[in-house]
BAMARFI-68279 format. One record per residue (C-alpha): x, y, z; residue in one letter. Coordinates in steps of 0.5 Angstrom, whole numbers. Example, Ala and Ser with C-alpha at 12.3 -4.5 7.8 and 13.67 -1.06 7.14 Angstrom:
<pts>
+-------+-------+-------+------+
!    c1 !    c2 !    c3 ! type !
+-------+-------+-------+------+
!    25 !    -9 !    16 !    a !
!    27 !    -2 !    14 !    s !
+-------+-------+-------+------+
</pts>
This chain:
<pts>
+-------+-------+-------+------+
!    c1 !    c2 !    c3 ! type !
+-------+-------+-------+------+
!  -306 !  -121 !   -73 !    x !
!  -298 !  -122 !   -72 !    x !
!  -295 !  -118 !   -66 !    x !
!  -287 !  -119 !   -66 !    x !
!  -283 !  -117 !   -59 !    x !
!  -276 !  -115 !   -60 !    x !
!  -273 !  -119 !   -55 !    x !
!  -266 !  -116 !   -56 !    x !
!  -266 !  -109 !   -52 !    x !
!  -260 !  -105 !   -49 !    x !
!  -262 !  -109 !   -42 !    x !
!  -262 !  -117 !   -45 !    x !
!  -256 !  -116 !   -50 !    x !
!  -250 !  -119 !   -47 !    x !
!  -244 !  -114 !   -45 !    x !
!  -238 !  -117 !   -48 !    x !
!  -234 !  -111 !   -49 !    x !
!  -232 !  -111 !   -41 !    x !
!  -232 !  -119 !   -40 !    x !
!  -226 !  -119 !   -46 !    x !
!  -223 !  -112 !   -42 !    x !
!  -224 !  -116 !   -35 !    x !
!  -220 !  -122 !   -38 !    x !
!  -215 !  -118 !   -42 !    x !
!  -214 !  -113 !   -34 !    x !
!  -213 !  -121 !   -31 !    x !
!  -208 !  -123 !   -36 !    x !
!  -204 !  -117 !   -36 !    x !
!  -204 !  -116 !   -29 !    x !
!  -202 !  -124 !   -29 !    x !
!  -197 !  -122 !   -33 !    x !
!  -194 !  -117 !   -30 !    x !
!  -193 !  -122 !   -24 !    x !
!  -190 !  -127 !   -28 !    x !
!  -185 !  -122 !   -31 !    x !
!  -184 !  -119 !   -23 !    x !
!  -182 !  -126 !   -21 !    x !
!  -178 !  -127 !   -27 !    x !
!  -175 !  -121 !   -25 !    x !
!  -174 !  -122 !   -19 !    x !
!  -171 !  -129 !   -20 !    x !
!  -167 !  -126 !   -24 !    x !
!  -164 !  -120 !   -20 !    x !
!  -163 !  -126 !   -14 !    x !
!  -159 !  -130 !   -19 !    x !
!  -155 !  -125 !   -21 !    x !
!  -154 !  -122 !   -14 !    x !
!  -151 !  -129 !   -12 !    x !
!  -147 !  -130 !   -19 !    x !
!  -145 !  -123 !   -16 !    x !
!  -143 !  -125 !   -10 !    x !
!  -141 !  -131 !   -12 !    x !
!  -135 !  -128 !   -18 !    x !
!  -132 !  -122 !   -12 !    x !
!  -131 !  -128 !    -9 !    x !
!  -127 !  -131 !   -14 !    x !
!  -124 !  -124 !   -15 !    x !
!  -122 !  -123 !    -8 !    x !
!  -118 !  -130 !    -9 !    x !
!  -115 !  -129 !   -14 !    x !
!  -112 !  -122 !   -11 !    x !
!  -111 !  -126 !    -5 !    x !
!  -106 !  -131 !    -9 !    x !
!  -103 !  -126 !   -14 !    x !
!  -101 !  -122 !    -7 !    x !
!   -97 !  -129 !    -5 !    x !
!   -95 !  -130 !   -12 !    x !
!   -91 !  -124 !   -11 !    x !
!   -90 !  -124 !    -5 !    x !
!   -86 !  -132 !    -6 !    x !
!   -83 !  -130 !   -12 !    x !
!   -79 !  -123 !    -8 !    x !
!   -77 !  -128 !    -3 !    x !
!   -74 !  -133 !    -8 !    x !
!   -71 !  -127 !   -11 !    x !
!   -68 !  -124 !    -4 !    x !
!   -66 !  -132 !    -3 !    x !
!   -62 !  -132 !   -10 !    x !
!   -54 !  -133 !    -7 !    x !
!   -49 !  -125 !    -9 !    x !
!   -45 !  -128 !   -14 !    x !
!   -39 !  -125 !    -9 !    x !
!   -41 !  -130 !    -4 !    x !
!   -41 !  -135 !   -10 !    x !
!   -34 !  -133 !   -12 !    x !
!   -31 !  -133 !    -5 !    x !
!   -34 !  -140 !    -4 !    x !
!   -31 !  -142 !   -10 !    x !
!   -24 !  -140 !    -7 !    x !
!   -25 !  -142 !    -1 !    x !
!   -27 !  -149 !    -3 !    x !
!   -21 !  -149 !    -8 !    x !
!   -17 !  -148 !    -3 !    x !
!   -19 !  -153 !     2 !    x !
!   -19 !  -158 !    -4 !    x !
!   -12 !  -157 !    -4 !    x !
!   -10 !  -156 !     3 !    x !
!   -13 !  -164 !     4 !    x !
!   -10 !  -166 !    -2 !    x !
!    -3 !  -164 !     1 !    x !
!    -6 !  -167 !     7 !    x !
!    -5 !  -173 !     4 !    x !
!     1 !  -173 !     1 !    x !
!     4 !  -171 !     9 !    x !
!     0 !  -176 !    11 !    x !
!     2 !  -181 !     6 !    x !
!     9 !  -179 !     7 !    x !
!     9 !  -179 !    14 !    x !
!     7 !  -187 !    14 !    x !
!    12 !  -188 !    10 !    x !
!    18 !  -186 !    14 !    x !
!    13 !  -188 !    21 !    x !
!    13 !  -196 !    17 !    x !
!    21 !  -194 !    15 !    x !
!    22 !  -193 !    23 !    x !
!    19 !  -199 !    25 !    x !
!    24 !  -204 !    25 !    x !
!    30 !  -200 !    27 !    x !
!    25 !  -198 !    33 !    x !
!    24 !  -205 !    35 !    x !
!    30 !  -208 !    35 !    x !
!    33 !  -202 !    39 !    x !
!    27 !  -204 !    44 !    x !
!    29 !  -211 !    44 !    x !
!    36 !  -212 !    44 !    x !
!    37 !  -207 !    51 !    x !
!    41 !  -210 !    56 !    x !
!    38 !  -209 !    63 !    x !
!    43 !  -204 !    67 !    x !
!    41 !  -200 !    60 !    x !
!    37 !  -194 !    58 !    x !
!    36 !  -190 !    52 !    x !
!    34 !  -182 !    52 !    x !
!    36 !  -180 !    46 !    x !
!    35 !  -183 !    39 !    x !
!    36 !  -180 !    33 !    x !
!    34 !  -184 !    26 !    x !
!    35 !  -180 !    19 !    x !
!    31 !  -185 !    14 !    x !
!    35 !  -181 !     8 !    x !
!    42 !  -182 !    10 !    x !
!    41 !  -189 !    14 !    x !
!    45 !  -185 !    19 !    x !
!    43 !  -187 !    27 !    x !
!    45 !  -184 !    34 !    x !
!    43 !  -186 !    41 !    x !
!    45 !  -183 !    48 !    x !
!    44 !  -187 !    54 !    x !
!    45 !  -188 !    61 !    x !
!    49 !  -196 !    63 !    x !
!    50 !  -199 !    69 !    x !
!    57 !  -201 !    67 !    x !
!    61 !  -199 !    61 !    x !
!    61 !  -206 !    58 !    x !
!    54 !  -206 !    57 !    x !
!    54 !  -201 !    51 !    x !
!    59 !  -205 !    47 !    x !
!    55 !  -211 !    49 !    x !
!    48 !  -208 !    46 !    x !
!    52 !  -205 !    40 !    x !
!    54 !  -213 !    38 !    x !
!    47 !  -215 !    39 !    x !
!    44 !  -209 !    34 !    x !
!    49 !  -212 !    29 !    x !
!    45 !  -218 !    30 !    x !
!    38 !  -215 !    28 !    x !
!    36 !  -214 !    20 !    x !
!    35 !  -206 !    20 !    x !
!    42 !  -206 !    24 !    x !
!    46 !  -210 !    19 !    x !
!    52 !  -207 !    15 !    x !
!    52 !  -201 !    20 !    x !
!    58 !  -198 !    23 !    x !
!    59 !  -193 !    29 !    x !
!    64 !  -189 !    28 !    x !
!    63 !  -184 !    34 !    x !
!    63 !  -187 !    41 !    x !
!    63 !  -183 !    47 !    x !
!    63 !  -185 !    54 !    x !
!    63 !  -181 !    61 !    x !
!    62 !  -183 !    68 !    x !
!    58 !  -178 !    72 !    x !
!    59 !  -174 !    79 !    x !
!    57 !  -179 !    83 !    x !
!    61 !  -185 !    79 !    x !
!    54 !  -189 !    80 !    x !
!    52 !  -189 !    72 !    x !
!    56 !  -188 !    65 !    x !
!    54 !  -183 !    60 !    x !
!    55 !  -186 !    53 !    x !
!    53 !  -183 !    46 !    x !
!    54 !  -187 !    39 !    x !
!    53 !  -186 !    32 !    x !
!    55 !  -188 !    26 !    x !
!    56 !  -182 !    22 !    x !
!    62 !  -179 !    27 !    x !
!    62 !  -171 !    24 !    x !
!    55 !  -170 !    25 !    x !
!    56 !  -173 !    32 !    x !
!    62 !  -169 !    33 !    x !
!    58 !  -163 !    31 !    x !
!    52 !  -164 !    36 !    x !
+-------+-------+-------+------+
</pts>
């Protein structure tokens, strides 16, 4: 006679259903911890990028306010167009006055070069005994006067022929010819010139 024993009793059979709930709870919990570093991470990322863009906004703030603030002193700086026009007149009219300068100037040098020869001759023929205190030289009219001081009387006939010898002299006639004896008989005043009338007048 055969007797079978069942072995598999509720006590012996394996109890699967709470491994597979214990491994479904680990890999939920581990999954929560990942999704929570994730999380985590993310939010710190997001944190620094925040950080990271109110600083590039408060840059840029910071340069648009020195933008504006360049382009209102550049504005400020821009010239009134009435300082412009008087400038301009201004500088107009110192262009003209130089240029009138200039042309004194220039005519200046001409009549002083004109002047230089009659000058020098007058210097080198003076006799001693002779001086001259008054020299009057008309470039237009070639007209000369001298007034003076001599010594004796011939000395101012001498220097006159002398003047005649000199180039700026030559051809020269002094129709007017004066001479007085001073006060005190020691010096003669004389004055000459070669145009009379205008020498009478003086």
């Amino acid at each position: 006679m055969i007797q079978q024993v069942n072995l598999y009793t509720d006590e012996l059979r394996p109890r699967k259903e709470q491994l597979q709930a214990r491994a479904a709870l680990v890999v939920l919990v581990l999954a929560l911890v990942v999704v929570g570093v994730a999380a985590g991470v993310a939010r710190y990322r997001e944190a620094r990028l925040q950080v990271q863009v109110e600083s590039r906004q408060q840059q840029n703030d910071r340069l648009q306010r020195s933008v504006e603030q360049l382009t209102a002193e550049a504005e400020a700086r821009q010239p009134d167009p009435e300082v412009e026009a008087a400038l301009e007149r201004v500088t107009s009219t110192l262009a003209r006055r130089q240029r009138l300068l200039e042309r004194v100037e220039n005519l200046v040098a001409r009549e002083t070069t004109g002047f230089s020869a009659p000058m020098s001759a007058l210097a080198r023929q003076v006799p001693q005994g002779l001086w001259l205190t008054h020299i009057r030289l008309d470039g237009r009219q070639g007209d000369v006067g001298l007034a003076g001081m001599a010594q004796a009387g011939r000395l101012v006939p001498m220097y006159l022929e002398k003047l005649g010898d000199e180039p700026a002299f030559a051809g020269k006639t002094f129709g007017s010819f004066r001479l007085d004896r001073e006060e005190d008989e020691r010096w003669i005043e004389f004055r000459v010139a070669t145009d009379a009338a205008r020498e009478d007048a003086r």
